[in-house]
Structures are given as structure tokens and as C-alpha cells.
N, C-alpha and C positions, 0 to 999 in steps of 0.2 A: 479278156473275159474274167469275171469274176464268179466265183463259187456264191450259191444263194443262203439267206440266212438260215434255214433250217440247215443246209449241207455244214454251211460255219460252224453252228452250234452241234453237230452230230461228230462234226471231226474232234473238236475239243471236249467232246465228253468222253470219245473215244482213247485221244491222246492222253487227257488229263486226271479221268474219272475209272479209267477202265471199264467202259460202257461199252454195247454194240452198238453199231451206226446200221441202225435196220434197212432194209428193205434195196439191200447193194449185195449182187452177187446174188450166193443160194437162200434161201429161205429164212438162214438165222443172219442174212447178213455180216458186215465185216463185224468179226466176234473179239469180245476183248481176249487179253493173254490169261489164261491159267491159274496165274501171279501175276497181283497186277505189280508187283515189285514199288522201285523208287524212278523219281527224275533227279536230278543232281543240279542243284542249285551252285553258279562258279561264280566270281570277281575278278574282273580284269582289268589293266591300267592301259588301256586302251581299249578301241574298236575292235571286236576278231573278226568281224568282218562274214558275209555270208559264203565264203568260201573256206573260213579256217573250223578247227576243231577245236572241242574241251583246253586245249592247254595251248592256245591259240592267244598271245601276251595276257596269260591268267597269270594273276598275282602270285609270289612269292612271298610275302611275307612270313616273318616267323610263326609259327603253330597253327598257318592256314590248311585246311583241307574244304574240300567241297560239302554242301549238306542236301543231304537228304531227304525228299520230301516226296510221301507214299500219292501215289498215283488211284487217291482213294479221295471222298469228299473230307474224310480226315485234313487231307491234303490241300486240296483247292475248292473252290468255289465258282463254278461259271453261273453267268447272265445275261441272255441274247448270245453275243459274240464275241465275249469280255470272259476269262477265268485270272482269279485271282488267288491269292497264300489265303487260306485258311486261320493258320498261324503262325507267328512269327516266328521267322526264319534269320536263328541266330551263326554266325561263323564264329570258330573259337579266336579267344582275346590272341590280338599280337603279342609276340615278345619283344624282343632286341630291335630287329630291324622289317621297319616300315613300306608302305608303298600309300601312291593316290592310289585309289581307285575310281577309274569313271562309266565302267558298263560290266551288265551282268549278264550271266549267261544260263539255262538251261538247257543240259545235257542228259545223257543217258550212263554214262561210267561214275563210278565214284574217285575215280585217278585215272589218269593217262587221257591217251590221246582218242576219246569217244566222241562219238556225235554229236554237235552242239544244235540243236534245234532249233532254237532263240535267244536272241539278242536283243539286247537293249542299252541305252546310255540312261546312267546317273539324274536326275532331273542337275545336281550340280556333285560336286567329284568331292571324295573321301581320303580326306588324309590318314592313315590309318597310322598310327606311331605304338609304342610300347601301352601295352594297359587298355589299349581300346579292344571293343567287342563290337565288330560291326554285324548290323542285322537288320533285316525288315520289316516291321509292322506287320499286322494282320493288314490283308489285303492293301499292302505297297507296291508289291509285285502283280502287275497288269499285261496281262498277255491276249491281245486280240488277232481275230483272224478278220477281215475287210477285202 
């Protein structure tokens, strides 16, 4: 069974936009948070696979941290069943030592072992060595619900 397109597009305004998804539950329906706070944007040199977490083979390279991307339309952008980056979403420049990287991940933590919500692979894998800055485009980052 599949979820129908108005439920797709309610979940992902809900998850992505800090919307309420109306007319679920009492009156105001499922209510966004208070804050809509961040998602956490990760790189990984592999699969983490639907059972792993945030730090689930998330890269190490030198000067990597996770980025942060406000749960606001600042942030993404949905259409139908499709939310996208808004704006590009830069990780800080490597130093010393490098990693590929072939899938990405958002999450809920900004470090450690959080929630990883969605995954995805690379269309093709990034070598990341000294002086690179890897990042994403304005809507690179494609996250659908089907």
C-alpha cells in the first residue's frame, strides 16, 4: 500500500517545511514543532543503508562537519512529491586527508549518532582530496516520497 499524493505532499511539508499536515487527529491536525529548528545534511563513503544512523560510514575527512539546512522554505522547496535545497548546500573545504564520497544523508543531529531519515547515492562518487569544497547546487538534493 501506498500513501496518496496529497498524504506525500502533506508529510513532506510537514517534515521539510514545518507545516501542519491538516485534517489528522484533533482539529489543528499533526502541528508543526515550535522551532522548526535544522535537518542535517551528511556524506558518506558508502551505503548507510536503511537501518544505520547519522555516523553510519559518514565521512571523515579533514574539516568535515555536517550542514545545516533550516526546515523552513529558506531551506527546501517541494512540488507534488518531490522537495528539493533551496540553496546550495556547501560542506567545508577538505584539508590533509581525503575520502570518495558516494551517498548522502539527511539527518536530525548536527554530530553523533542521530536519526538519519534519508538516503541516497551520488549520481557518480566524489573524490574529495585537499582544497576541495564539496556541495550542492540549488535543488541537487531530490527527496521524494512514492
Amino acid at each position: 500500500m501506498s500513501k496518496s499524493n496529497v498524504s506525500e505532499a502533506a508529510f513532506l511539508d510537514l517534515f521539510f517545511l514545518n507545516t501542519a499536515f491538516a485534517g489528522v487527529g484533533d482539529a489543528g491536525g499533526l502541528l508543526p514543532s515550535a522551532t522548526a529548528g535544522s535537518l542535517y545534511v551528511s556524506l558518506h563513503t558508502s551505503d548507510p543503508g536503511e537501518a544505520g544512523d547519522q555516523t553510519t560510514n559518514e565521512t571523515a575527512y579533514t574539516n568535515y562537519t555536517r550542514v545545516a539546512v533550516a526546515r523552513a522554505a529558506g531551506g527546501w522547496t517541494r512540488t507534488a512529491s518531490l522537495v528539493e535545497n533551496t540553496a546550495e548546500v556547501a560542506f567545508p573545504q577538505c584539508g590533509v586527508t581525503g575520502a570518495t564520497i558516494t551517498h548522502f544523508g539527511i539527518g536530525t543531529d548536527s554530530s553523533g549518532a542521530g536519526k538519519l531519515c534519508y538516503s541516497g547515492a551520488l549520481t557518480a562518487s566524489l573524490a574529495v582530496a585537499n582544497g576541495i569544497t564539496p556541495s550542492f547546487p540549488i535543488g541537487d538534493i531530490d527527496v521524494t516520497e512514492d
